[in-house]
C-alpha positions as a printed Julia matrix, in Angstrom:
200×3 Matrix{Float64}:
 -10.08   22.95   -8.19
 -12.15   22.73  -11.58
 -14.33   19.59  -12.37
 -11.88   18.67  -15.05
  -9.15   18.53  -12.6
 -11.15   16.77   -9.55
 -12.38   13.98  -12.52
  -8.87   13.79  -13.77
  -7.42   13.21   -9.8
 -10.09   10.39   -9.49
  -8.8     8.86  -12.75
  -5.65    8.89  -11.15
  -6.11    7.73   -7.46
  -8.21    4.97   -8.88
  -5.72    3.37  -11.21
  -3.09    4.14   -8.53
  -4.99    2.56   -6.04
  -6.05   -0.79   -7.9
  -3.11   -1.71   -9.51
  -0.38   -4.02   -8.61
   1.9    -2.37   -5.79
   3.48   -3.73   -1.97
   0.12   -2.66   -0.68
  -2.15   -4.81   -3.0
   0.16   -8.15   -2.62
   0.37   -7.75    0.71
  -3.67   -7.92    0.81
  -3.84  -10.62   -1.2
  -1.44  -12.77    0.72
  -3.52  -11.8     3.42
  -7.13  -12.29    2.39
  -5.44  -16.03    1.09
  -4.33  -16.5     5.08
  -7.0   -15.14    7.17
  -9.68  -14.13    5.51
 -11.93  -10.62    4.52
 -12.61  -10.14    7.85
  -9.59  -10.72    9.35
  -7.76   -8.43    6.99
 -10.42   -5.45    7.57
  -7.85   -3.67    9.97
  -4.86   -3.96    7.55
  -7.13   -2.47    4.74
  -8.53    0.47    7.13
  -5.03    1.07    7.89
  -3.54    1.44    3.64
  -6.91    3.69    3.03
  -7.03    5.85    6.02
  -3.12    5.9     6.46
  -2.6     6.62    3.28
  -4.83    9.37    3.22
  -3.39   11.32    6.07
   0.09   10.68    4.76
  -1.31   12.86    2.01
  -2.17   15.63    4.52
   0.79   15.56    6.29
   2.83   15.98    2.76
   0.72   18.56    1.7
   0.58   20.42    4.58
   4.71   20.85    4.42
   6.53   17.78    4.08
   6.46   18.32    0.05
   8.52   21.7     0.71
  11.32   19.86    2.72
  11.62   16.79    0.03
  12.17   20.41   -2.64
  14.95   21.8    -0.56
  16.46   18.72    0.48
  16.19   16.08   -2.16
  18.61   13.83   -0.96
  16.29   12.92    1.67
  13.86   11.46   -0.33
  16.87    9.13   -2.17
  17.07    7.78    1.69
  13.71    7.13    2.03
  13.65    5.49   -1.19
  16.49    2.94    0.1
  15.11    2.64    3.51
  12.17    1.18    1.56
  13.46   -0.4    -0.62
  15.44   -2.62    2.35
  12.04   -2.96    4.63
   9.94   -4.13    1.52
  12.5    -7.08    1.08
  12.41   -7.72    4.72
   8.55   -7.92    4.16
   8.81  -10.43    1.47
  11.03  -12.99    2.97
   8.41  -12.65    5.98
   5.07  -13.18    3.7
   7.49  -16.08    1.69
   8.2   -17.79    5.29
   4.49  -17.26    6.79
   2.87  -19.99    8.45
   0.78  -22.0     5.92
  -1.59  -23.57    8.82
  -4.26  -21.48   11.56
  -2.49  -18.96   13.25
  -0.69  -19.92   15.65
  -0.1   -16.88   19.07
   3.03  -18.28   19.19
   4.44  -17.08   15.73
   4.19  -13.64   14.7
   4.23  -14.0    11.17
   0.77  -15.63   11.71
  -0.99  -12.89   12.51
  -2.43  -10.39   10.19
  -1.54   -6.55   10.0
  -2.93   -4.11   12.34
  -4.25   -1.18   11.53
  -1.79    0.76   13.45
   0.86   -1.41   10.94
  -0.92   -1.03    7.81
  -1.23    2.84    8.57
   2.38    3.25    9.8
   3.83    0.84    6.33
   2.55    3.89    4.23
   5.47    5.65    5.16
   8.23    3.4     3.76
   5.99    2.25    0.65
   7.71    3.98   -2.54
   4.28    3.65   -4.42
   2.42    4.88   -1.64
   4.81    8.24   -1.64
   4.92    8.5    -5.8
   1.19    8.42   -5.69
   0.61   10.89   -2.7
   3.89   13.16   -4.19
   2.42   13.18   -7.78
  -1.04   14.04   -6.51
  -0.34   16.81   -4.82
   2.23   18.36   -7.72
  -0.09   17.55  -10.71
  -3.33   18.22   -9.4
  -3.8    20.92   -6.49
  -3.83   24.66   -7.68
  -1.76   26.0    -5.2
  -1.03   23.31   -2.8
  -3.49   24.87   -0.09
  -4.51   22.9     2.69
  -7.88   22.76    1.75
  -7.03   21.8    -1.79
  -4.98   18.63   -0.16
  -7.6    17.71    1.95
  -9.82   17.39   -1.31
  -6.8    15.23   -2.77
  -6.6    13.29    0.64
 -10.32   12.59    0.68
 -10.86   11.09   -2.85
  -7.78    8.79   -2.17
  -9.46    7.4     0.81
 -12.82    6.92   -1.2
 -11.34    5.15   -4.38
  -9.12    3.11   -2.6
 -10.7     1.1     0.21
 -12.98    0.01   -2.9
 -10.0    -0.94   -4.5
  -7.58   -2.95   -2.0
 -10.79   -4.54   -1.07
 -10.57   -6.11   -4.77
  -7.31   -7.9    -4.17
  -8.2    -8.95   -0.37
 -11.1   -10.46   -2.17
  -9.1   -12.55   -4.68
  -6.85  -13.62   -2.03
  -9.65  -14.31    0.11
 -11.49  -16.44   -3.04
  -8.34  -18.16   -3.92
  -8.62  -19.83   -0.35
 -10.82  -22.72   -1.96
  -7.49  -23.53   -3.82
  -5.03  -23.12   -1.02
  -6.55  -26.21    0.58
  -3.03  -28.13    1.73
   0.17  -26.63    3.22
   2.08  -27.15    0.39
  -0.4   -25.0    -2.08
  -0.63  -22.05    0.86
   3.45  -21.99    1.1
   3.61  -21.87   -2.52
   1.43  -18.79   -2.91
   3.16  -16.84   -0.49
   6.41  -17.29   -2.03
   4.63  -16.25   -5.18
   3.32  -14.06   -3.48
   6.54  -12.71   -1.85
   8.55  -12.73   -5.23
   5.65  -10.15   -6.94
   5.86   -7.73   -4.09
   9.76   -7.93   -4.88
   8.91   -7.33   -8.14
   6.96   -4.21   -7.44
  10.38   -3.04   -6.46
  11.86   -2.8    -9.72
  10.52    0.39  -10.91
  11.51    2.0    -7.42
  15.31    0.74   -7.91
  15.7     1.84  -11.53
  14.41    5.62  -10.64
  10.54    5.6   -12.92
């Protein structure tokens, strides 16, 4: 890989990474809820998830998706469904201190966050397109480069939203204001969708 090319994949993974998408709502709804700290796991999880989706892609799965296109149509679907169950669950989160007794309390794991990377549609258009437009030759080693400046531009930029979330605490300071924002919350990352549906 050149240094144009390597620049050019940063450019990419950067403004992949930081803009709006299921990944970066989600963070914000949960910086707003529990907190930098408590959301720590769920970010680890989207950078270092992410990331090894990329090598698993790379290292075959790309070839399937060729020869069988129809199963990335499923996938697409699949998400599609499990992104709306997601949103009525951020839109019907409990607006108070968590409470062990409801799940939707509690933030993501990084086990969750890392598995979610499978059925988020950006997450695959940005590991899909990176590997297409910007190895060589699609070697292992070249994915691994890919793989690696993904997982160093985006923890810095998820940890943007988790911080406006986190921030826009001081304002979420009744029951009524925290429901509110998840909702909002809940109808962007439906949003985010859109795209997906109509085929971009």
């Amino acid at each position: 890989m050149t240094i144009e090319l390597i620049l050019a994949l940063v450019g990419f993974a950067f403004v992949s990474s930081i803009t709006p998408g299921p990944n970066n709502m989600m963070l914000m709804a949960s910086g707003a809820n529990f907190g930098l700290r408590r959301s720590l796991p769920h970010m680890l999880g989207v950078g270092i998830g992410h990331s090894f989706m990329i090598l698993i892609i790379g290292a075959g799965l790309i070839t399937l998706f060729e020869r069988f296109p129809m199963t990335l149509v499923a996938m697409k679907w699949g998400s599609v469904a499990y992104l709306l169950y997601l949103s009525w669950k951020i839109a019907n989160a409990a607006p108070k201190t968590p409470d062990p007794a409801q799940p939707e309390s509690k933030p993501f794991t990084f086990f969750q966050a890392a598995a979610f990377q499978w059925v988020n549609p950006k997450g695959w258009f940005m590991a899909l397109t990176a590997i297409s437009a910007y190895t060589v030759d699609q070697s292992l080693t070249q994915v691994a480069v890919v793989a690696l400046i993904f997982i160093l531009t985006n923890l810095p930029s998820i940890s943007v939203w988790t911080v406006l979330g986190q921030q826009a605490r001081r304002f979420l300071n009744s029951t009524a204001r925290l429901r509110a924002f998840n909702i909002t919350m809940a109808v962007l990352l439906v949003l985010t969708l859109i795209p997906i549906i109509r085929g971009h």
